[in-house]
C-alpha positions as CSV (number, residue, x, y, z in Angstrom):
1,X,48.2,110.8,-38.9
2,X,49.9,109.4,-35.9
3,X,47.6,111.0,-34.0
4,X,44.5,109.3,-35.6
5,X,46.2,106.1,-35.7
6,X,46.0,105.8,-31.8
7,X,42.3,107.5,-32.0
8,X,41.7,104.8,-33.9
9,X,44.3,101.9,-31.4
10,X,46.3,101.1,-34.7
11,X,49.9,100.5,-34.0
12,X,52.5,102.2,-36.3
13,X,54.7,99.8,-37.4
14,X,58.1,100.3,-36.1
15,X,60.4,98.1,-34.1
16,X,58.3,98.2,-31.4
17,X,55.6,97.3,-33.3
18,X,57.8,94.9,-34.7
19,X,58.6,92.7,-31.4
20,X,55.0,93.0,-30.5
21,X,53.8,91.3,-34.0
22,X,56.4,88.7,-33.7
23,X,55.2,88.1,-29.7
24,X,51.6,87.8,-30.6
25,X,52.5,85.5,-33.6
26,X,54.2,83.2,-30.9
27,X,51.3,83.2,-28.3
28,X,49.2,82.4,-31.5
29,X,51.9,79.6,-32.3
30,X,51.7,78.6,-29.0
31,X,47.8,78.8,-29.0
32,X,47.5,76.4,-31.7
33,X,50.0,74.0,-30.9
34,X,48.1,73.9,-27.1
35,X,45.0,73.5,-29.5
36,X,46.3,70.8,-31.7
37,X,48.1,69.0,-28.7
38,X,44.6,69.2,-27.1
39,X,42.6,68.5,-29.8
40,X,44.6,64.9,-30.6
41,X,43.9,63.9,-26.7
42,X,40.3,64.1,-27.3
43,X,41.0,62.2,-30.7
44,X,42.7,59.8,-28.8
45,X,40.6,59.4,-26.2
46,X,38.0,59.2,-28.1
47,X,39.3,56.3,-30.3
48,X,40.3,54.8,-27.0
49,X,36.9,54.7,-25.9
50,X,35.4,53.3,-28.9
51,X,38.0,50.9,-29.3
52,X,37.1,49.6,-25.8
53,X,33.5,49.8,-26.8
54,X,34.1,47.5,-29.5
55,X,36.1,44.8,-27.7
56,X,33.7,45.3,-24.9
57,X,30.7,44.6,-27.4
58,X,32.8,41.8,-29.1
59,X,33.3,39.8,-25.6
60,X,29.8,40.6,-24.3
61,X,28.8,39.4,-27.7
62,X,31.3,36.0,-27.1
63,X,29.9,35.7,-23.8
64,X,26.5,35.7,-24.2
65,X,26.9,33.2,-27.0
66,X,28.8,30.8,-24.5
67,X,26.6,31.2,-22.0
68,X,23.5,30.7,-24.1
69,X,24.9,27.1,-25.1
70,X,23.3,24.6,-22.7
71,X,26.2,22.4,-20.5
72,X,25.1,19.0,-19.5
73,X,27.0,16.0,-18.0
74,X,27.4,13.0,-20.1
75,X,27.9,9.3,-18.8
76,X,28.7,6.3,-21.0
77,X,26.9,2.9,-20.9
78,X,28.5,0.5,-18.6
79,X,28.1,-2.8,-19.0
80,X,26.1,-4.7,-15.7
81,X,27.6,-5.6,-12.5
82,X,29.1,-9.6,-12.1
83,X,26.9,-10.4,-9.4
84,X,23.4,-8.2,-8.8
85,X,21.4,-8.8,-6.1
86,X,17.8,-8.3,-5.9
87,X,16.5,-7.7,-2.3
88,X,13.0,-8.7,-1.3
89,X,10.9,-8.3,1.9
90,X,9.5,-11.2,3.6
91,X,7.9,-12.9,6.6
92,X,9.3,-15.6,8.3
93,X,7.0,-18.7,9.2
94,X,7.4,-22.1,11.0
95,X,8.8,-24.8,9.2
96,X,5.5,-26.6,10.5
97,X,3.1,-24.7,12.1
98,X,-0.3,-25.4,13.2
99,X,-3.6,-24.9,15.2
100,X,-4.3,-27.7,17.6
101,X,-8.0,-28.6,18.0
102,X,-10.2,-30.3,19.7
103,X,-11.9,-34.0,18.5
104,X,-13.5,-34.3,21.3
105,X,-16.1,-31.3,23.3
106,X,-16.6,-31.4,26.7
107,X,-14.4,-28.4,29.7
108,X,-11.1,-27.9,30.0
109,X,-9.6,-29.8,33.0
110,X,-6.1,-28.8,32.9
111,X,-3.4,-27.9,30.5
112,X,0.4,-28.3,30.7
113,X,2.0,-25.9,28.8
114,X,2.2,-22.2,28.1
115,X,3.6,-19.9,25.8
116,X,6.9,-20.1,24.6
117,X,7.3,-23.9,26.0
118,X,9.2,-26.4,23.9
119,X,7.8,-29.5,23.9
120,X,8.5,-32.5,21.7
121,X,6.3,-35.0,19.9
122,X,3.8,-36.6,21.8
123,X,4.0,-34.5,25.1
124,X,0.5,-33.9,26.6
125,X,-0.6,-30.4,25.9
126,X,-4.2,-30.2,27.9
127,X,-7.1,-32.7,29.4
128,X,-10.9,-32.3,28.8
129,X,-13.4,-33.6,31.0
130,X,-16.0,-35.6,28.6
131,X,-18.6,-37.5,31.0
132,X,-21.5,-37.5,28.0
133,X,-18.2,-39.9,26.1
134,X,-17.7,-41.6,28.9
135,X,-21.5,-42.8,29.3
136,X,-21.8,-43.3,25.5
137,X,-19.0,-45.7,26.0
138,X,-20.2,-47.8,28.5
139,X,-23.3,-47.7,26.9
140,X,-21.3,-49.0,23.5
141,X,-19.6,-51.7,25.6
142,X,-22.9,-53.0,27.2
143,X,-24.8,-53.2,23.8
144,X,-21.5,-55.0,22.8
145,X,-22.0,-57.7,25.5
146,X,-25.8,-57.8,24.4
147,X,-24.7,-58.2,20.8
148,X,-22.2,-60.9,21.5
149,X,-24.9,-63.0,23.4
150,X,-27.4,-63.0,20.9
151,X,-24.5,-64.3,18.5
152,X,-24.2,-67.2,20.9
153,X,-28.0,-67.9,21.1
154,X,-27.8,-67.8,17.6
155,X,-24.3,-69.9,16.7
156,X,-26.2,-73.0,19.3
157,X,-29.4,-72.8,17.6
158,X,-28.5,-72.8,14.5
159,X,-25.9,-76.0,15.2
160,X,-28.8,-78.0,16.8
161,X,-30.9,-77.1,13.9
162,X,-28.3,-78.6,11.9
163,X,-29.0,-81.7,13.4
164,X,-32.3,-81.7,13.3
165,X,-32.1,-81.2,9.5
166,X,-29.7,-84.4,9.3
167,X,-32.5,-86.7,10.8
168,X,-34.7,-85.0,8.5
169,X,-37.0,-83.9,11.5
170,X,-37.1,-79.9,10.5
171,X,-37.5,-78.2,6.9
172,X,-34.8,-76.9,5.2
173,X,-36.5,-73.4,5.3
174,X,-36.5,-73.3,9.3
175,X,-32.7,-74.2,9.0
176,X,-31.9,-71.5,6.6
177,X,-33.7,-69.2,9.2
178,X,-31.7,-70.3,11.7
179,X,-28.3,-69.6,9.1
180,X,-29.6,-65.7,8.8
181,X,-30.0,-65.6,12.2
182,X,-26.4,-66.4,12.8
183,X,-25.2,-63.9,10.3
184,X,-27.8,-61.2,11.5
185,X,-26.2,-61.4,14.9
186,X,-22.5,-61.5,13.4
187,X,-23.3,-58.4,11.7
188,X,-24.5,-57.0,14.7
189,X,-22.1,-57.6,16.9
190,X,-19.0,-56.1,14.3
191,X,-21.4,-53.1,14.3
192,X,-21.3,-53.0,18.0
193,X,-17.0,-53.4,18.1
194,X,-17.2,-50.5,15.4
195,X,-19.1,-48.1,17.7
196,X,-17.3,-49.3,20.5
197,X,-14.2,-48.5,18.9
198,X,-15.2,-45.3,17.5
199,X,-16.0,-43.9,20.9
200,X,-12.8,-45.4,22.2
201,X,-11.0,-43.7,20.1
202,X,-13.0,-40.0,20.4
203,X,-12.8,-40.6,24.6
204,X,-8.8,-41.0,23.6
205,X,-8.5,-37.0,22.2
206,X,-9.6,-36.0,25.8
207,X,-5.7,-36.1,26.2
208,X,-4.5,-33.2,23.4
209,X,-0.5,-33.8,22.6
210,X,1.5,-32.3,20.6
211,X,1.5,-33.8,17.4
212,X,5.1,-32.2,16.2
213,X,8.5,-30.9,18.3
214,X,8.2,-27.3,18.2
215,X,7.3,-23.9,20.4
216,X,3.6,-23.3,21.9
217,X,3.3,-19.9,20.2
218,X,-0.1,-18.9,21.4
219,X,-3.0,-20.5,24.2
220,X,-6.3,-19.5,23.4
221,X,-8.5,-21.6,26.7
222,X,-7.8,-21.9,30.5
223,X,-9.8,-24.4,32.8
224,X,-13.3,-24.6,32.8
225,X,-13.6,-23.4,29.1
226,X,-16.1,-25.7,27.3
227,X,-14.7,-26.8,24.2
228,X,-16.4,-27.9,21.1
229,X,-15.3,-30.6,19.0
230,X,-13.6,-29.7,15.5
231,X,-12.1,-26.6,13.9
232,X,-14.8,-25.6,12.2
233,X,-16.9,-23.9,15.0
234,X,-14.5,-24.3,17.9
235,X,-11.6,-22.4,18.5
236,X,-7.6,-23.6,18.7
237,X,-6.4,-25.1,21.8
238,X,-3.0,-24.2,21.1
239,X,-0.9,-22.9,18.3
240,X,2.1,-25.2,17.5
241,X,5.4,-23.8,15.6
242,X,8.4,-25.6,14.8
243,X,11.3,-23.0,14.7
244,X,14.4,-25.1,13.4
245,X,14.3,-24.7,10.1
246,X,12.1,-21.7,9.6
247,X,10.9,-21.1,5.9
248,X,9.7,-17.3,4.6
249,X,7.7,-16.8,1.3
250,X,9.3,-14.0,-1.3
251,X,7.3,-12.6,-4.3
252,X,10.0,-12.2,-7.0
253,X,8.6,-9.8,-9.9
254,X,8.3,-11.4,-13.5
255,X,11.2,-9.8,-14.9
256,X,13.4,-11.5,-12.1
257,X,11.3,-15.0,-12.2
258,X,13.6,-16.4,-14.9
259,X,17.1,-16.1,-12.9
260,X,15.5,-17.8,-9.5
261,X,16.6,-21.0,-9.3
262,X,15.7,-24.1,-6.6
263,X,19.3,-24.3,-4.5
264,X,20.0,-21.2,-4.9
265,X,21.7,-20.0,-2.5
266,X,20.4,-16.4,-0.8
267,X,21.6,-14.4,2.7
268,X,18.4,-13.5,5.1
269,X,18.8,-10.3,7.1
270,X,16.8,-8.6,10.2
271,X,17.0,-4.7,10.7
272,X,16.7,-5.2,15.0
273,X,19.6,-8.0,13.7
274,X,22.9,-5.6,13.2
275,X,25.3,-7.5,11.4
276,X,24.1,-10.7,11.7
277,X,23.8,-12.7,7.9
278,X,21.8,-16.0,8.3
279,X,22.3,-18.2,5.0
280,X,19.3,-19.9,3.5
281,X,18.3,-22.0,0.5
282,X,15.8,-21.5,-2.0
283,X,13.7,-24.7,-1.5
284,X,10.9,-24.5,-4.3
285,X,9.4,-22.0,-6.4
286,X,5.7,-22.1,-7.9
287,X,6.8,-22.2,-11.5
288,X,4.2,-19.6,-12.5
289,X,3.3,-16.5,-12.0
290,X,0.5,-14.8,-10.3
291,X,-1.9,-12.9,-13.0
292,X,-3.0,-10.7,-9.7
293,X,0.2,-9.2,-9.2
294,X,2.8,-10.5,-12.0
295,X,4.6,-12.2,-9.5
296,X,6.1,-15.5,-8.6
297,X,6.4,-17.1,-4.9
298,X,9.5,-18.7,-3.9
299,X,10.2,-20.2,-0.4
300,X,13.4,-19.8,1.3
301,X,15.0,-22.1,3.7
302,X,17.0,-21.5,6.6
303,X,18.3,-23.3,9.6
304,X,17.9,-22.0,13.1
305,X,19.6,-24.3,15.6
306,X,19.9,-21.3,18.1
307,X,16.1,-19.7,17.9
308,X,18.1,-16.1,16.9
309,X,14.8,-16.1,14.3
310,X,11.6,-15.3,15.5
311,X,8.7,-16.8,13.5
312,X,6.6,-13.8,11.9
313,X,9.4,-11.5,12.2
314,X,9.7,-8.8,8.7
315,X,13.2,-9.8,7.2
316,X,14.8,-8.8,4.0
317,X,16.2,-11.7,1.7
318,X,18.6,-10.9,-0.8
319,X,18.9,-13.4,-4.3
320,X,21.9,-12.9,-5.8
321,X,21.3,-13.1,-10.1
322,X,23.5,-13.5,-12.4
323,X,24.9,-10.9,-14.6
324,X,23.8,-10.1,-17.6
325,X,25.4,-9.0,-21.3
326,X,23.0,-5.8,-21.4
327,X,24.4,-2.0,-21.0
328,X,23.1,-0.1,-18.0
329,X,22.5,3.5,-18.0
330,X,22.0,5.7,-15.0
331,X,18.4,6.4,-14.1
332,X,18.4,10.0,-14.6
333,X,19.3,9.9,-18.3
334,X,15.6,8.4,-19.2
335,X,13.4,11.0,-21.2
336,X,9.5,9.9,-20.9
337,X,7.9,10.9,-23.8
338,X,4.1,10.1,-25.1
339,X,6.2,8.5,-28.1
340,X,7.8,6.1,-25.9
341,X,11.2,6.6,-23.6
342,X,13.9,7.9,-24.6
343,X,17.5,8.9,-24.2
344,X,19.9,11.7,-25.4
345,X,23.4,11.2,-27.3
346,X,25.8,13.6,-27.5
347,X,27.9,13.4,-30.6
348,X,31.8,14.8,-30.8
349,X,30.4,18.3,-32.7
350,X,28.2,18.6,-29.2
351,X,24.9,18.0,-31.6
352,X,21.9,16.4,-29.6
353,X,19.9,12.8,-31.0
354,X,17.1,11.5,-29.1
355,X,17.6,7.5,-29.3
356,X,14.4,5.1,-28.5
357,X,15.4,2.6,-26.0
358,X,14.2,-0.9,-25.2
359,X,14.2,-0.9,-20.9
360,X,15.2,-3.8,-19.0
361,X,15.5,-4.6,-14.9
362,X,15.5,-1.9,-12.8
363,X,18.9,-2.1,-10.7
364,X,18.3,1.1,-8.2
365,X,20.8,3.7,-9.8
366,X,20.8,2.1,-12.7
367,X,18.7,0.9,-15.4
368,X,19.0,-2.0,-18.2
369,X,18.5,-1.1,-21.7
370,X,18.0,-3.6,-24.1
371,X,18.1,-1.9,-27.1
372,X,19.3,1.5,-28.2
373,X,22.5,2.4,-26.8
374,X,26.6,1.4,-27.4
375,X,29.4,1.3,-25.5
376,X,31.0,4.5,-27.0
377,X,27.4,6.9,-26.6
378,X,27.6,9.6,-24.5
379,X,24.4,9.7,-22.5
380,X,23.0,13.6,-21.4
381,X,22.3,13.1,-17.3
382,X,19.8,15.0,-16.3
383,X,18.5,16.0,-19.9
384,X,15.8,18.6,-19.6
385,X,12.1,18.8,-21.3
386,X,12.9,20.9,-23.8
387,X,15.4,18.9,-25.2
388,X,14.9,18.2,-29.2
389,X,16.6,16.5,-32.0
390,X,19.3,18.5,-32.8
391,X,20.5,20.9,-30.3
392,X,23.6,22.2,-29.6
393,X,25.4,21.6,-26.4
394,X,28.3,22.0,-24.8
395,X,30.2,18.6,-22.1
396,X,30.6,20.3,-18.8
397,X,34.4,19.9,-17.5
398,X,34.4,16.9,-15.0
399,X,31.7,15.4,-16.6
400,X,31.6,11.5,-15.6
């Protein structure tokens, strides 16, 4: 039997058979305990892993919902500035200033001052030869002489004729003859003084003065340059400016017309002028405005006892305007739609509302709004196309 038990590798139980059952019982013990030990790592790991998944999924979830909320600045109406001031380009002209002609044609003989010379009222600017004046006038003074003499003839005649007539030796109609004679040649010779005087006068604008104190700002002849009477077909002599005052013409837009007032006091700048403020005056404005351009002119004076200003020279002149009761809203935070313009508010649950405004001035930065808008709205900056009624959005930290 034993025998065919170990043929067959069957252990007779014994007590060595005995302390080997109870060893491989232990390993098997052992075995299963590595197993179970083994078996609850992977079950922890396992839940460790999903358990990360999950919070993983949950803030990828939290995140992408954050970051799919829009952030936008918001700004709050302010009301508008004490004093504004509206800056406007402009040229700077003469007080005075004026082309000086000829009256009378003949050449240039000399002339007496150039560019840039100041010369006061009455100084002689040029001479111009005029012989053909000059013969018409001693023609004029001869026919004068003949004129008075027949007036004589005529004055005697007449007188003796009235004599005559007394002794009842002529008709009445010869004396009457002689009474039209007197008054023909009375007429004549005032018609002779006239022209006499008239060529007198013309031989007098040989001699061209200055008719104003000012600056020669331009000489258009030189000796021996014919010159033809009038400014119609002749050119300018000379070109007379007088610099102290100076006056420039501004175009103030409609929506400023109303605040412009005459006396108003404005500063005149010049960029080649660094830091150099020259006060001026508003002296009149037109009181209308221009249907070309919806504008209104206003003319600005300003002394310049020194000649710093340069007539024609491209200033800037700023108007101060008074302020205004109306909210102003950054320029950014317009919407243009085809439905009219538009702004977005921001309530305290971060919903959007598109409001309709009513614009006013344009301030640079800034921009009035009539209508539309509180104190206490929060304005989107920057609000993007898309935006619509009712979106959700989130006030970036630091937002003004």
């Amino acid at each position: 039997m034993s025998q065919r038990h170990e043929a067959l590798g069957i252990h007779t139980i014994g007590a060595d058979g005995d302390a080997e059952l109870l060893q491989r019982r232990q390993v098997l013990r052992r075995a299963r305990i590595a197993v179970v030990v083994v078996l609850a790592v992977l079950a922890l790991g396992s839940a460790r892993i999903v358990v990360t998944r999950m919070a993983n999924a949950q803030t990828l979830k939290e995140d992408s919902a954050v970051h799919a909320k829009l952030h936008v600045r918001v700004a709050t109406p302010q009301p508008a500035k004490g004093v504004q001031t509206l800056t406007l380009p402009g040229t700077l002209q003469g007080f005075v200033q004026s082309p000086i002609a000829a009256r009378a044609s003949g050449y240039l003989k000399r002339w007496t001052h150039d560019i840039g010379s100041r010369v006061n009222k009455g100084d002689l600017l040029a001479e111009i030869e005029t012989p053909e004046i000059d013969q018409q006038l001693t023609q004029a003074v001869a026919a004068r002489g003949q004129a008075a003499a027949t007036l004589a003839l005529a004055k005697s005649t007449a007188a003796r004729w009235e004599a005559l007539r007394q002794k009842d030796v002529v008709s009445q109609q010869d004396l009457d003859e002689r009474r039209s004679a007197v008054a023909a040649a009375t007429a004549n010779l005032a018609a002779a003084d006239a022209n006499m005087q008239r060529l007198r006068q013309t031989e007098a604008f040989k001699r061209i003065v200055a008719p104003f104190s000012g600056v020669i700002t331009r000489r258009n002849v030189d000796v021996g340059d014919l010159i033809d009477a009038g400014s119609g077909g002749g050119r300018a002599l000379f070109t007379l400016a007088q610099t102290d005052p100076l006056r420039v013409y501004v175009n103030v837009p409609q929506s400023y017309a109303q605040q412009v007032k005459t006396g108003q006091a404005v500063v005149v700048t010049q960029a080649e002028l660094r830091d150099q403020r020259f006060d001026g005056k508003v002296a009149r404005t037109a009181g209308a405005i221009d249907t070309a351009n919806r504008q209104m002119q206003v003319e600005v004076n300003l002394a310049n006892p020194n000649g710093t200003l340069l007539p024609g020279a491209y200033v800037q002149v700023e108007l101060p305007l008074p302020a205004s009761d109306t909210l102003t809203v950054p320029g950014n935070a317009l919407i243009f739609r085809a439905e009219g313009t538009r702004v977005a508010l921001v309530d305290a649950q971060g919903n959007v509302r598109l409001a309709a405004v009513t614009l006013g001035r344009y301030l640079g930065e800034s921009v009035e709004i009539l209508q539309g808008v509180s104190g206490k709205d929060q304005v989107v900056l920057n609000p993007p196309d898309s935006m619509a009624d009712g979106d959700t959005v989130a006030i970036a930290k630091g937002a003004a």
